[in-house]
N, C-alpha and C positions, 0 to 999 in steps of 0.2 A: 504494500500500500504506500502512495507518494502523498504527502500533501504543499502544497501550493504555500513559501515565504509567505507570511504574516495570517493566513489561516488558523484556526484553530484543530485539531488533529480529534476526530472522535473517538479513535483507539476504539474501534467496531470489531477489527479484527482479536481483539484481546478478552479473553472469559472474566467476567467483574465479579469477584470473588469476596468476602467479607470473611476474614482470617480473625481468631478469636488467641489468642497469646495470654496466659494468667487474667482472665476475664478483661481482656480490654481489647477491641474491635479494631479493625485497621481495613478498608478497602487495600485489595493485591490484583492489579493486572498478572494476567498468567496467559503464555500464548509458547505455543510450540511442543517438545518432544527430545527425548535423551536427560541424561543428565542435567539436575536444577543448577542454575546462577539468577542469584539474587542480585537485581542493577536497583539502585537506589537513588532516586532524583535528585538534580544538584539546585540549587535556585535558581528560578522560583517555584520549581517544580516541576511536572510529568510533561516535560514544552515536548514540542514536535521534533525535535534534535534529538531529546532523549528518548523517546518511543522509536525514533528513526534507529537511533544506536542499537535499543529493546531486537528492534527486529532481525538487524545481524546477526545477533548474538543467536537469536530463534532462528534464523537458516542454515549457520553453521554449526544446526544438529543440539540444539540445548532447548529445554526447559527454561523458559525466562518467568521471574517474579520480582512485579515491579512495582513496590506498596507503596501507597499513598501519604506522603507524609509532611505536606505543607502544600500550599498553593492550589490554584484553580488547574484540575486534570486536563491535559492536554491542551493548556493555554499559551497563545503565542506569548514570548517572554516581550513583557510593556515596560519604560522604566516605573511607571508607576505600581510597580510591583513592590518598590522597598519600602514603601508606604506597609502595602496592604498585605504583604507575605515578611518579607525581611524584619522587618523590627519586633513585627508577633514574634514570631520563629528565636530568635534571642534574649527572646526573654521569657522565653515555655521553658516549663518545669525539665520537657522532655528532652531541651540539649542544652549542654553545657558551652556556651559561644564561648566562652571567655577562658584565660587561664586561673588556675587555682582551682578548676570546678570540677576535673577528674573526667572518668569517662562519662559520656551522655547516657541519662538512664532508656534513650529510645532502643538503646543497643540490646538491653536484655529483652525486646519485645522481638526485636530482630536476631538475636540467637533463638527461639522459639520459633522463628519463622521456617529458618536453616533447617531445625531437625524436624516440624513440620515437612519442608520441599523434600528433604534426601529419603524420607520414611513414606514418598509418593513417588519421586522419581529413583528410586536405588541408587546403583551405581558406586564409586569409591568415595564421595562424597559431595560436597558443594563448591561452587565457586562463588564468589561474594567480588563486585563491584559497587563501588563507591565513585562519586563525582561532588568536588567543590565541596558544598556544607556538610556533606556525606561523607564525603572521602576518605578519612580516617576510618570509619566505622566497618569497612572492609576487612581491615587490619584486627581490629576490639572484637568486631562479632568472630576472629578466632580461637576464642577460649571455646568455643564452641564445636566438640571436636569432629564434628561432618564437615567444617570447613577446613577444605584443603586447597583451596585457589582463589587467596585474596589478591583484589587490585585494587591500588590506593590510586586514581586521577585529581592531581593537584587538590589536594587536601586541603582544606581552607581556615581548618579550626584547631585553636586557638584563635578568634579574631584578635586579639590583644598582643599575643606571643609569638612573632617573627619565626622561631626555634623550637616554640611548646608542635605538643604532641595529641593532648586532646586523650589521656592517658593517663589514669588513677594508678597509683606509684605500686599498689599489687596488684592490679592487672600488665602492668609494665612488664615488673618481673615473670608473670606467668606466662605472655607473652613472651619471653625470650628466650623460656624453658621449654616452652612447647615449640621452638623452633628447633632449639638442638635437639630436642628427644625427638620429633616426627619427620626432622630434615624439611620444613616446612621452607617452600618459597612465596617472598611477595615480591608482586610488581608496580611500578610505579612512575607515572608518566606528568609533567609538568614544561610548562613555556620558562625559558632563561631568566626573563624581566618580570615574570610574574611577580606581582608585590601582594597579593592573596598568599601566594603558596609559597616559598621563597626556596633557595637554595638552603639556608641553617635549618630550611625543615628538612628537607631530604637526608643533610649532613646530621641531625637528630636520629632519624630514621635508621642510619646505616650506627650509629652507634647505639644503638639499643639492636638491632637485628645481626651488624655484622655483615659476609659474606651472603648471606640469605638475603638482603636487602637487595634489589635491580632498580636502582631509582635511571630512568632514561629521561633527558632533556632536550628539548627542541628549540630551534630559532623565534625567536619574537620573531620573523617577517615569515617563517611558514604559515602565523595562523592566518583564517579568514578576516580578510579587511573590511567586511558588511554584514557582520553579525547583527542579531536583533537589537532593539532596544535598550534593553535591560542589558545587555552586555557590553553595549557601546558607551552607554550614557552613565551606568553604573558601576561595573568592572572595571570596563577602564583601559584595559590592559586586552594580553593575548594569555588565556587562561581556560580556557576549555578545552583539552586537546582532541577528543573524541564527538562532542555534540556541537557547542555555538561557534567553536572556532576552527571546525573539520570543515577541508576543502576539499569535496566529493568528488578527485579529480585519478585516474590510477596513477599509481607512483609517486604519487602527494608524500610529504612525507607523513601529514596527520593520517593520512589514509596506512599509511603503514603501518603506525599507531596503533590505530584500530586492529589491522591484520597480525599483528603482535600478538595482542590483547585475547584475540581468538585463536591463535596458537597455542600461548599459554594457557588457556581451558579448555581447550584439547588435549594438551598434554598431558596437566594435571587430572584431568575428567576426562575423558577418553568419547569426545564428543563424537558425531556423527559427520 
């Protein structure tokens, strides 16, 4: 399914699903077959970039669930979005924006999601993407032990902390334990001049993971020069590498990005 720059994306093709986690509700798009990956909207939410990503991820043989968790579904991204999605969104109970605050507690609704998809879809276990407000959460929902293929795309939180981690200091640890004990890899993709996601987070990342860490960087002038609103007027920058700022071109290098992305869960999950 294609939809049309500044359209709104009806996600028809996606099963509307309402996912129940220790008694609390969450609409989950779910579309495709094989192996679960959990893709997790970045702000301001389920936009047509991120359903668009949802869908490769669903032809290159996976199970996609893609839960609802801020913003208007499948809304083209407006800047008047940090109004009416971004400032709610940091100041809910359910994620932690800021440093000091540890892990977001939306993470244990999303580990429940995890062993929810792999105890529907089998297989060796789940993959977990993240994007922007999300990003980190790819990483955290690994204490969750069906996840075996997280991917962090420029991670955006701590908003406060250039270097934080978005990362309660005994989940840190367990996370770093469950890397050497399972040989766990993460992957992880960001723009050079991103001021969201910065270079001291990645260098963060690889010291807390180590060798297990694959943080990969791209040029500020690969991204896309006409991304939507909300990413021009508010971003700022070149920081989406897979959805607002993917140039759907082959041999792009974000498109490579992408083809990475689904290599690495394949590999990991032995997709289709």
């Amino acid at each position: 399914m294609t939809t049309t720059r500044g359209q709104r994306d009806p996600l028809t093709d996606f099963t509307h699903r309402t996912v129940s986690v220790d008694d609390v509700d969450k609409t989950v798009y779910v579309t495709g077959s094989g192996p679960a990956v959990i893709l997790m909207p970045e702000m301001p939410g389920i936009s047509p970039d991120v359903a668009r990503f949802a869908r490769w991820v669903r032809d290159a043989g996976f199970t996609v669930y893609l839960p609802s968790l801020f913003g208007v579904d499948g809304a083209y991204p407006l800047a008047e979005a940090y109004e009416t999605v971004v400032r709610r969104a940091c100041v809910s109970a359910e994620f932690r924006a800021f440093a000091g605050g540890g892990t977001s507690p939306v993470v244990a609704w999303l580990r429940g999601l995890a062993r929810i998809a792999h105890a529907e879809c089998g297989g060796p276990g789940v993959g977990t993407v993240g994007l922007c407000f999300t990003g980190n959460f790819a990483l955290t929902m690994a204490l969750e032990p069906a996840v075996v293929a997280p991917v962090v795309n420029h991670p955006s939180l701590p908003l406060d902390d250039p270097g934080g981690l978005e990362i309660g200091a005994d989940d840190a640890t367990a996370l770093a334990e469950r890397v050497q004990r399972d040989g766990l890899k993460v992957l992880g993709y960001r723009f050079e001049n991103d001021k969201w996601c910065t270079g001291q987070r990645f260098a963060a990342y690889r010291a807390l993971l180590g060798d297990a860490f694959d943080g990969r960087v791209l040029p500020d002038d690969a991204a896309n020069t006409n991304p939507p609103p909300f990413f021009r007027d508010i971003v700022g920058c070149a920081h989406s590498v897979v959805t607002a700022h993917l140039v759907d071109q082959d041999g792009h290098p974000t498109v490579q990005a992408r083809d990475e992305i689904l290599a690495f869960l394949n590999e990991r999950l032995g997709g289709g």
